[in-house]
C-alpha positions in Angstrom: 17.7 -14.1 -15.6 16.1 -11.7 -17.8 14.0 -13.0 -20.6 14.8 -11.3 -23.9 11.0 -10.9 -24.9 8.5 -7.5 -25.0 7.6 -6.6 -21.7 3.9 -7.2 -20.9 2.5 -6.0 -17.3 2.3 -8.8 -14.7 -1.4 -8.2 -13.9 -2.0 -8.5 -17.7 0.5 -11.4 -18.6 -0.9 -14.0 -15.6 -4.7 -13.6 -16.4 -3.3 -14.9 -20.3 -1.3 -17.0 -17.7 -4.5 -18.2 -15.8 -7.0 -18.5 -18.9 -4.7 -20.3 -21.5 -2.3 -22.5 -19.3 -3.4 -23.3 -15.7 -7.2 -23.1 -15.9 -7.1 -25.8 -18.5 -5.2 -28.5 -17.0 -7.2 -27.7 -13.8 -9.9 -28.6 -16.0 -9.0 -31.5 -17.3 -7.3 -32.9 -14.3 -9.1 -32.0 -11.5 -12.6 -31.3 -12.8 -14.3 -31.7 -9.3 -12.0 -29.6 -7.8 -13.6 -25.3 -7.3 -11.0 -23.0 -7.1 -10.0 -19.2 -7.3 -7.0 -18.0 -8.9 -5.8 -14.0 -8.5 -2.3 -12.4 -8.4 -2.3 -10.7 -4.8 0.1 -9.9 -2.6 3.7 -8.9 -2.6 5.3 -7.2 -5.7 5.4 -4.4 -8.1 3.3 -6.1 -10.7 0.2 -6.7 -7.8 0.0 -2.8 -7.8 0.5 -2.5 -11.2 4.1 -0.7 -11.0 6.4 -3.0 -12.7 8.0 -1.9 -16.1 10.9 -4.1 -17.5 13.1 -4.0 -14.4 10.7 -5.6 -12.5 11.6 -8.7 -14.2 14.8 -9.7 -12.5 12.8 -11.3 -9.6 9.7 -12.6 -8.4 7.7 -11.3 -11.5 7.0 -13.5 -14.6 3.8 -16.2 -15.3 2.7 -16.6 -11.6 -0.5 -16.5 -9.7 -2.2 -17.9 -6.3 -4.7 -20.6 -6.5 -7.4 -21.4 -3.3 -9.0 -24.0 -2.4 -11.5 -25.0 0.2 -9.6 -26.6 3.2 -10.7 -30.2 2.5 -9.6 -30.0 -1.0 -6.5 -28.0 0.0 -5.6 -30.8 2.4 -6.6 -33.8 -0.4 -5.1 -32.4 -3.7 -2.1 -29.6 -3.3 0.3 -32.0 -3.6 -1.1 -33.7 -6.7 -2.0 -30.1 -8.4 1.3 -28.8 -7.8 2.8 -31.9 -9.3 0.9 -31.9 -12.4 1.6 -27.8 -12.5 5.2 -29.0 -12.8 4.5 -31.6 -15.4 2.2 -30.0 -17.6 3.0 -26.2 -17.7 4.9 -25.4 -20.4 8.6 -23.7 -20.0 7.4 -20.9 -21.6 4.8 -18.6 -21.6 4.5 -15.0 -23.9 8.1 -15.6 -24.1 8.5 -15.7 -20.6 10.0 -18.6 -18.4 7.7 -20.8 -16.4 10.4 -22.3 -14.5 11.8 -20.4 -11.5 14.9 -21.1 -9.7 15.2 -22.1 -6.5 14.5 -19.8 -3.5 17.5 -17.7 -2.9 18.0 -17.8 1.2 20.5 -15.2 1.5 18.5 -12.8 -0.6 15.6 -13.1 1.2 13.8 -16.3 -1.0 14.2 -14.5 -4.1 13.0 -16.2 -7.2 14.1 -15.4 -10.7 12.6 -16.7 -14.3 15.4 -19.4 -15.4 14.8 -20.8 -19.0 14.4 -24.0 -19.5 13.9 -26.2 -22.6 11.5 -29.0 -21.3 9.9 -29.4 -18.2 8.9 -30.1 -15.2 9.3 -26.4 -14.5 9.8 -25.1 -11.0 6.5 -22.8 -11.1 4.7 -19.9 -9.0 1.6 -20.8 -8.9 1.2 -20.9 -5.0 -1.6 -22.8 -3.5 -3.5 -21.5 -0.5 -7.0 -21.9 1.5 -8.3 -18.0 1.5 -7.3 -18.4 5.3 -4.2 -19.5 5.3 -3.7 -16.6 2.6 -4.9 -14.2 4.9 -3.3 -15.7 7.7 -0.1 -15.4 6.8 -0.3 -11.4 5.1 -2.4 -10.2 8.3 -1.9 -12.4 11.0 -5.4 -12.8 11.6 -8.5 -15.6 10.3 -10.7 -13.8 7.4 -13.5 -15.6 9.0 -13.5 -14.2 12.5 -14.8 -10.9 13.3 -12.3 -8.5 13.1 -12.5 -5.8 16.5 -11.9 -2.8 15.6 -8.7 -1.9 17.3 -7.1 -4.8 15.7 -7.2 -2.6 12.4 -4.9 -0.6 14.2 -1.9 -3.8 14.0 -2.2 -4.4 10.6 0.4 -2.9 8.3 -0.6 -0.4 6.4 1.3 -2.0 3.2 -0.2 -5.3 3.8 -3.8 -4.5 3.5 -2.8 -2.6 0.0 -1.0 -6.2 -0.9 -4.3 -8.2 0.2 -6.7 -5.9 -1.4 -5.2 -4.9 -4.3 -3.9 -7.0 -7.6 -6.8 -8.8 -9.4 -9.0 -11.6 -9.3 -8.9 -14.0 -12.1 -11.7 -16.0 -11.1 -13.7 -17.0 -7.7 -15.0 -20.1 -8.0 -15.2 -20.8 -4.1 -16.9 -17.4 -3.9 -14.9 -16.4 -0.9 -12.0 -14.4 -1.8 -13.9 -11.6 -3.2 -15.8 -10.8 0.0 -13.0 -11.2 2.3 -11.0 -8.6 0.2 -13.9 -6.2 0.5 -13.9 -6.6 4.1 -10.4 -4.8 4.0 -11.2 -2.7 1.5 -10.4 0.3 3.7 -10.3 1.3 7.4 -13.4 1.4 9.1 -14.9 4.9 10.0 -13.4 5.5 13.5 -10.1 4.0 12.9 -10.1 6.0 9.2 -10.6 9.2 12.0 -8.6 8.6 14.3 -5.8 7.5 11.6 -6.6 11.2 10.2 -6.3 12.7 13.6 -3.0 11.5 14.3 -1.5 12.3 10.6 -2.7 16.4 11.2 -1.3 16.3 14.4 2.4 15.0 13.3 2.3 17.6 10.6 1.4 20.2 13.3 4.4 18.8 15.2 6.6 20.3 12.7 5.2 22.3 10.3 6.9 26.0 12.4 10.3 24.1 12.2 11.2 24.2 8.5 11.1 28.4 9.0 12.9 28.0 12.3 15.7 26.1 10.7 16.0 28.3 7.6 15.6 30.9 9.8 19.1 30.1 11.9 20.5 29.7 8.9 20.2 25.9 8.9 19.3 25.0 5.3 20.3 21.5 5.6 18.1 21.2 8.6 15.1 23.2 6.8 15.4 20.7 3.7 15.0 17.9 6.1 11.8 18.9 8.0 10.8 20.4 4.3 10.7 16.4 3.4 9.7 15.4 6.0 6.6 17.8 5.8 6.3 16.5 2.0 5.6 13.3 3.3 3.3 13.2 5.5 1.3 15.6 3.4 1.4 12.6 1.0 0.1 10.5 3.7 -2.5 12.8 4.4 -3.5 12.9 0.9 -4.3 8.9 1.0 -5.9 9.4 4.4 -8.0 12.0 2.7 -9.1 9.8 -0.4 -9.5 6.6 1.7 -7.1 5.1 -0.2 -4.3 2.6 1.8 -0.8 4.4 0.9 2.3 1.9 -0.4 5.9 2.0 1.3 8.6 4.5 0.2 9.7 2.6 -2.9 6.1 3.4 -4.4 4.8 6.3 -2.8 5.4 8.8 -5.0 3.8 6.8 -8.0 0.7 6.2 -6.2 0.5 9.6 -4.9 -0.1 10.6 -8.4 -2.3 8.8 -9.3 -4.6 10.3 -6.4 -7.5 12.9 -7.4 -5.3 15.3 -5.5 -1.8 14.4 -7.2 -2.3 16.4 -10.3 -2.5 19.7 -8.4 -0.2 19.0 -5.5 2.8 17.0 -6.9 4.0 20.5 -8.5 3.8 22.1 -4.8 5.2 19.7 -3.6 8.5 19.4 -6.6 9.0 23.1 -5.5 8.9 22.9 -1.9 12.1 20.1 -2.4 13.6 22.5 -5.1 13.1 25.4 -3.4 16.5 27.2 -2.6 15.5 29.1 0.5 12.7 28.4 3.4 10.5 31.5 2.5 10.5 29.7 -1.0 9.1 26.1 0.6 7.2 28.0 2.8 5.0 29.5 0.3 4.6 26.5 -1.7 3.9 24.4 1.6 1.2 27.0 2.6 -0.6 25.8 -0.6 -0.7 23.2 0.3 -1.9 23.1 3.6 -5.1 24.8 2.6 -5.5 22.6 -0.2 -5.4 19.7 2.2 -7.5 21.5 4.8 -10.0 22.5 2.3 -10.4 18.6 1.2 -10.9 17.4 4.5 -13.5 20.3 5.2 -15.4 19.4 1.9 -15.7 16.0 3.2 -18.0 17.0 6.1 -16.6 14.6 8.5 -16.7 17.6 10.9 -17.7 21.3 11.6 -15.2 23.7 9.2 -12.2 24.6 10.5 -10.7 27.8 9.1 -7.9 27.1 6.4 -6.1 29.8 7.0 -2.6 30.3 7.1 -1.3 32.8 10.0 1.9 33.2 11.9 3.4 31.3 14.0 2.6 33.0 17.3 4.8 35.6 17.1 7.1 34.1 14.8 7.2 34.9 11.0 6.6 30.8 10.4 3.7 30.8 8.4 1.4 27.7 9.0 -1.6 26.0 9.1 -2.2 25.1 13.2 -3.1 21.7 11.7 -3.7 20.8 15.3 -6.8 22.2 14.4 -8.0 19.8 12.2 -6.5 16.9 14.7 -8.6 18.1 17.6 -11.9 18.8 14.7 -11.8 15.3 13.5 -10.9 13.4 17.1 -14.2 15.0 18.1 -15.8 13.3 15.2 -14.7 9.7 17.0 -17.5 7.8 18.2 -16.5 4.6 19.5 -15.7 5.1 23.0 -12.7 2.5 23.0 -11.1 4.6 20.1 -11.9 7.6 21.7 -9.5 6.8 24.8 -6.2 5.8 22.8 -3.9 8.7 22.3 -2.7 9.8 18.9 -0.1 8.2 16.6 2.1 11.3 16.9 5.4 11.4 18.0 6.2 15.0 19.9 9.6 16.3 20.5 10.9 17.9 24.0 14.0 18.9 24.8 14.4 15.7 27.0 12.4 13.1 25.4 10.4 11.6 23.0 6.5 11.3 24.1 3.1 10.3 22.9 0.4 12.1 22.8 
């Protein structure tokens, strides 16, 4: 259920939550105990999205706590006991208690009021490994090789790495979330690579379909386009890039969202292909020109020509793929092919 109270952002609302309710009674009742406390992970209030719609599920007074293994393994059970015994039902006018995990809807939780406890809370309890274990499949602890960047999701570094930290008491979270701060260099290149080569896939196809007379089919690689000029965008400003739900709020909050969200509104509004064409070819060189200005490699020519012979104005943004896979220098990441996808007329191939 819904809460009838004034909406206050989660990331906001659960450091009150952390301060005023749970840090004390960890205080009082397990004084020997060091922990860390931060809201990470999944949900639109750990990216700082949510609004009052948000509140149906998962969102309300909730947090993770860590411990160090041995205390993880001596006092879970008793904290999350006394969590359910001494948290109050409410908090900011929100419910502490939860109801049970919904199985059919994936282990959905919603805020259910209640007038006295024990409430059923959200305050998880984790090591920083098991954490990190379960949203990356991999332990914080060990060096991480670099072409296992390359099997993370994309989404779950942003969940790890983004949200706050209330506190770090075990001194351990903090660093481990800088350590996926962002790619490193050479898969941050090669990542680049691969995102100017799929545009370069495609980007003669939106004229070619408009072209025929194929508008639906020009709308479609029009979007398509959009989208990974979005990605490109994030690639560009190191910055890890949300699912689909999300991407378009992010996006403007990038240095780059101010001036290209408006090309990128009339490229989906625009009524014919010559119309997204123009306002595509914007944006290719304001793309292009970013990554030049970054220096990663020698300037490549933003210019905008035909297509061959073909009056399909583009970029060649196979250009910039070839440019900045020169730039790799591990020789490991050197040898993988691009995360492109090309179309034949007979199959689909990587190249």
């Amino acid at each position: 259920m819904v809460i009838e109270t004034k909406f206050i952002p989660g990331l906001q609302l659960n450091e009150m939550f952390y301060q005023q309710a749970v840090r004390p009674i960890l205080a009082t009742h397990f004084p020997v105990v060091v922990h860390s406390a931060a809201l990470i992970g999944y949900g639109s209030d750990v990216l700082g999205f949510d609004t009052p719609i948000s509140m149906d599920h998962n969102w309300g007074p909730r947090l993770q706590l860590f411990l160090s293994q041995a205390d993880h393994e001596k006092y879970k059970a008793e904290i999350h006991a006394c969590l359910r015994q001494k948290l109050p039902p409410t908090f900011q006018g929100f419910s502490v208690n939860f109801s049970e995990p919904d199985l059919s809807d994936g282990g959905v939780q919603c805020m259910q009021a209640i007038e006295s406890g024990p409430v059923n809370h959200l305050v998880e309890i984790f090591t920083v490994r098991s954490f990190f274990e379960r949203s990356l499949g991999i332990d914080p602890d060990q060096e991480v090789q670099l072409l296992d960047w390359l099997t993370f999701s994309e989404q779950a570094l942003l969940e790890v790495t983004a949200g706050q930290v209330y506190f770090d008491g075990l001194g351990e979270l903090k660093p481990v979330r800088a350590k996926f701060a962002y790619y490193p260099t050479d898969i941050w290149l090669y990542r680049l690579a691969s995102q100017w080569g799929r545009i370069s896939q495609e980007e003669a196809f939106m004229g070619r379909c408009g072209d025929l007379g194929d508008e639906l089919g020009s709308r479609i690689v029009a979007a398509r386009l959009v989208r990974d000029l979005m990605k490109l965008g994030f690639l560009l400003e190191k910055q890890y890039a949300p699912y689909s739900k999300w991407l378009g709020t992010a996006f403007a909050r990038l240095n780059c969202g101010p001036e290209l969200t408006p090309l990128f509104n009339c490229v989906l509004e625009g009524s014919t292909w010559t119309e997204r064409q123009k306002h595509l070819s914007e944006a290719y060189v304001i793309l292009a020109e970013m990554q030049n200005n970054l220096g990663i490699t020698h300037f490549v020519d933003p210019k905008i020509s035909d297509y061959y012979e073909r009056p399909y104005r583009v970029l060649f943004a196979g250009r910039f793929a070839e440019a900045t896979k020169n730039a790799l220098t591990d020789e490991k990441v050197k040898t993988l092919r691009l995360m492109w996808v090309a179309l034949t007329s007979s199959q689909i191939v990587l190249i």
